[in-house]
N, C-alpha and C positions, 0 to 999 in steps of 0.2 A: 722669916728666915731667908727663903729667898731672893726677895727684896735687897736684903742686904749683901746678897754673893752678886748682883749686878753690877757692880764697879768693877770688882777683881775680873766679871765674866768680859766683861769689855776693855780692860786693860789689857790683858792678857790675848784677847782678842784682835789689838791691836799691836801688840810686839811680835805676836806670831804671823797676823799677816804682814808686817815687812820684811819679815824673815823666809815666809814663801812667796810671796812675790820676786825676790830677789831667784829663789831658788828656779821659781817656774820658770823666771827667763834662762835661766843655764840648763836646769835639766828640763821642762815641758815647752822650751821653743825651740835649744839649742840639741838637747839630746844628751847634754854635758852631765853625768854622772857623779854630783860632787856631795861625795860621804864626808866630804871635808869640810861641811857646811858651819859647824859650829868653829870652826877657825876665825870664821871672819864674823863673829858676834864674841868671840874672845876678843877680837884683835880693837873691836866696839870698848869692850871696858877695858883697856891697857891704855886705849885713848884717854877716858878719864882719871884713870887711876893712877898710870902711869906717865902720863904727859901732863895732862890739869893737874893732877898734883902737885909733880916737883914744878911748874908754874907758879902755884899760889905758894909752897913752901920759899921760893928765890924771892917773890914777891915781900913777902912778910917778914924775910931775911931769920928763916928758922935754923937752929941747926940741928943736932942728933943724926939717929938713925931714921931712915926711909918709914919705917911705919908711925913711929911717934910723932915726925915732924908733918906728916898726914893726918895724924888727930887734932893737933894744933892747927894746922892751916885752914883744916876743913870749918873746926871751931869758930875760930875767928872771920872766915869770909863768909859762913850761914849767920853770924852777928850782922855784918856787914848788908847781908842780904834782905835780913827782917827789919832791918831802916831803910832801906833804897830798895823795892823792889825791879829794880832797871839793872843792879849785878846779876840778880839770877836768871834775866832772861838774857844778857848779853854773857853768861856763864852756859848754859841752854845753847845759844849759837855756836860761842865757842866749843863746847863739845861737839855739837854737831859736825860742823865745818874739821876738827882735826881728826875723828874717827871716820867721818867720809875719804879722807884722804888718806888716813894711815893704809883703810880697809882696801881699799883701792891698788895701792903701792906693793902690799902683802900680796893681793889677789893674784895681783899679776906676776908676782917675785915666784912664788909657791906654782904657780900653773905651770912658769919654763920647764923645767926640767920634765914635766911629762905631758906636754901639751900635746906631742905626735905621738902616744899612744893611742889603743884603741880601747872602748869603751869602757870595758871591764878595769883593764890594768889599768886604768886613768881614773876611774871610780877610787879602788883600792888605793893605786900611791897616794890621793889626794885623802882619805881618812888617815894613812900613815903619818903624812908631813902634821895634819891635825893634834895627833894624839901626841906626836912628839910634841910639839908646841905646846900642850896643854900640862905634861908632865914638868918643861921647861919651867912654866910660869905656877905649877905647884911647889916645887922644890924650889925654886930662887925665890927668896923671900924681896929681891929687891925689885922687882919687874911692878905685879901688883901686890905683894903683902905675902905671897904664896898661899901656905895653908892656915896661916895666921889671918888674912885678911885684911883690909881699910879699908877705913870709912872714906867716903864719898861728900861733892857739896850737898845739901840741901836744897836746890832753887827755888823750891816753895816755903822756904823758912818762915817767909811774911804772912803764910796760909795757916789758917789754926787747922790744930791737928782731924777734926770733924769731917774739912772740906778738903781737905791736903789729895785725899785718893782721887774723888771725882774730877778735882782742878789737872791732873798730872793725867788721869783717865781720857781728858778731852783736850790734853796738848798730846798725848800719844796717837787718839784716836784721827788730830787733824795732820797730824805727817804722815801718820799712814794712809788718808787719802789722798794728798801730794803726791806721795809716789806713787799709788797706783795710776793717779792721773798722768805721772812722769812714763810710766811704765807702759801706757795703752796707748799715749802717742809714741812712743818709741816702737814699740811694736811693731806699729801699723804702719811702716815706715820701710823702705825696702833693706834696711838692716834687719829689721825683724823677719820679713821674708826671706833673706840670705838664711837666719836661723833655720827656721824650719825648713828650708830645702836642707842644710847642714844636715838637720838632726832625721829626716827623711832618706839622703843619700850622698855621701861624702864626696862621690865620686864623682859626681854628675855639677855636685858645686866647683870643686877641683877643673873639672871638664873647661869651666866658663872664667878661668882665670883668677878666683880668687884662692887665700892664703889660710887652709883650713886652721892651723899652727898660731896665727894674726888672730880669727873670728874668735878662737878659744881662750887666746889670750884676753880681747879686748870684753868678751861676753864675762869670764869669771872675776876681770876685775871692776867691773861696774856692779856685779850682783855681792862683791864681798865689799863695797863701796856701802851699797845700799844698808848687805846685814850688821854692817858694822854701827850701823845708825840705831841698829834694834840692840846691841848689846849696849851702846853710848846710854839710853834711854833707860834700858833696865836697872844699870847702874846707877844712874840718878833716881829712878826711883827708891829703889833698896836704903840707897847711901850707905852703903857698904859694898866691898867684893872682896870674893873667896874664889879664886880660881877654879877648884872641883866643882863649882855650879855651873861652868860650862862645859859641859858632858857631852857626848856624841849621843846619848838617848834622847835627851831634852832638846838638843839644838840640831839636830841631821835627821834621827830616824822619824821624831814624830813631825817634823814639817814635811819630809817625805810622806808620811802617812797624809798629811791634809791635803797635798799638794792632790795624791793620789785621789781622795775619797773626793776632792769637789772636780775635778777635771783639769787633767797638765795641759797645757797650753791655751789655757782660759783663766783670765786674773777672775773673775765674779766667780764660776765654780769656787776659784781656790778661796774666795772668800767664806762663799759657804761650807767649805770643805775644814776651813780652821773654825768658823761660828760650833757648827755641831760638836768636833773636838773640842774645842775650849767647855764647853758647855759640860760635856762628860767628863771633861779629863774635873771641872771646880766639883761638881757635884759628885766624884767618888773619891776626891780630896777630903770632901768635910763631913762626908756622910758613910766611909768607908769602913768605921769600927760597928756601925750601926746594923751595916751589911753583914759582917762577918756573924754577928749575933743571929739575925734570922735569919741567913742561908747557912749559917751552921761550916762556914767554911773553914776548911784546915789548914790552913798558914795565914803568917801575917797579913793582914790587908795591904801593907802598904804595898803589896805585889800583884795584886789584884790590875790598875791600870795598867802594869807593861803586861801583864797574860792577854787582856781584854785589846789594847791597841794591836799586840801582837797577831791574835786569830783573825781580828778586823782588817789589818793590810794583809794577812793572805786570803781572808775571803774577797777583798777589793780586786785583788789581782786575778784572782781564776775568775770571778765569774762579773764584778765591773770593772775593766782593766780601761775606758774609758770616761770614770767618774760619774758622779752625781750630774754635770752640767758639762756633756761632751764639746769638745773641742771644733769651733765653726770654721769654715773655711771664711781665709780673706777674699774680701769684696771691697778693693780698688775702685776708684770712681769710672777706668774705662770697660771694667769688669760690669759694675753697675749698671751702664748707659748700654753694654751689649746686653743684657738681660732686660733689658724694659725694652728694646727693641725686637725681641723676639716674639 
């Protein structure tokens, strides 16, 4: 039986870490507080659902209403797909390339207006503009489907259904190493060093001429660039979206929690920081009515992981507020060369 939760544990494994990778460079280099996080893995499937779609619908020259002309488009171009394997990876890219850009465009749009706050009030407004948007895109049924939902392409249509998880498992797993690799040269970069002085002492960056207002803008919208790639992804996995799936539990507090428990301002903590959660969060997913039984517990299970992530980020915070895999200082190659000299 466990055996078989290793797809999902690595799938999921690999949507959450591009979801805090993104995060750690705003909030664990930058300092940047963004409760707003599931915005820009919303703004991921509106990419496909709402841009590739009415695409393939103009394509196919459908007409109706927005969700049924999405049932039919999606129909006919996963036909199209399970004859030509070369649409759904050039559907694959296309998604990628317009959710990087939409997420990007938003990130940056969303941060003006409170980018010269300070941390708190900048945290907050940025889960506000979130939850507005999220309500937006529940009620308007035209955006992605609302609360009704639509179906999404299939790009592995030409996959029998057996191998479809693991195939989509190990094109998740290799973008999510791209970007970390995207992410640890960036880093280590004296942009990334302007980060961490930022998220260290605003003032003393300020001091040296740079544009703290600029740094916050430019840092939120490459990491909503980034999460927007994780919801592009999820959505082609599912091949469906329902807007209420991107919730501020799922997509801000528990990648906060991972970012937390593997070490902020380190991408390999944060790896290990989403490994261990994914691993807990699948195995009290499927084993969780099992639980209720011999611990004899008094409500629902399904309530059981937010009590359980919940006590864990405030044990993380009092007493490991530095993670599982603390945060190393940069070592610069003249940094380096003065240290083997000593």
């Amino acid at each position: 039986m466990i055996i078989e939760l290793i797809p999902m544990i690595l799938l999921w494994f690999g949507l959450y870490y591009i979801v805090s990778l993104s995060l750690n460079m705003e909030f664990g280099y930058a300092g940047i507080p963004n409760f707003g996080k599931a915005l820009s893995v919303l703004v991921g499937a509106i990419a496909v659902g709402g841009i590739l779609n009415r695409l393939l619908i103009l394509y196919f020259g459908i007409g109706g209403d927005f969700i049924t002309g999405s049932t039919y488009a999606t129909s006919m171009i996963n036909d199209l797909i399970a004859s030509n394997p070369i649409v759904g990876i050039g559907i694959l890219v296309l998604a990628i390339i317009l959710a990087s850009i939409l997420g990007f465009i938003v990130g940056a749009i969303f941060i003006l207006p409170s980018a010269k706050l300070k941390e708190d009030y900048l945290g907050i407004t940025l889960l506000a503009i979130s939850e507005a948007v999220l309500l937006v895109c529940t009620y308007n049924l035209n955006i992605i489907g609302g609360y009704y939902g639509i179906s999404t392409p299939d790009i592995l249509a030409f996959v029998s259904g057996e191998y479809r998880g693991w195939v989509f498992t190990g094109i998740v797993l290799a973008i999510a190493f791209l970007i970390y690799l995207f992410f640890e040269r960036l880093l280590n970069t004296p942009y990334g060093r302007v980060l961490r002085a930022m998220r260290e002492n605003e003032d003393t960056v300020k001091a040296f001429g740079r544009n703290i207002m600029k740094l916050r803008i430019k840092t939120v919208a490459i990491g909503s660039a980034i999460g927007a790639i994780a919801g592009a992804l999820y959505s082609l996995y599912t091949v469906n979206i329902v807007a209420n799936a991107f919730t501020r539990v799922e997509w801000t507090f528990f990648p906060f929690l991972m970012v937390l428990l593997g070490g902020k301002g380190n991408n390999k903590g944060v790896a290990l920081g989403v490994l261990c959660y994914v691993i807990v969060k699948v195995l009290l997913d499927v084993y969780k009515y099992d639980l209720k039984e011999a611990l004899g517990i008094p409500f629902e299970p399904v309530w059981l992981s937010y009590i359980l992530f919940g006590v864990l980020m405030l044990l993380i915070l009092y007493y490991k507020p530095s993670g599982l895999i603390p945060e190393k200082p940069i070592l610069t190659k003249p940094i380096k060369k003065f240290m083997q000299n000593q």
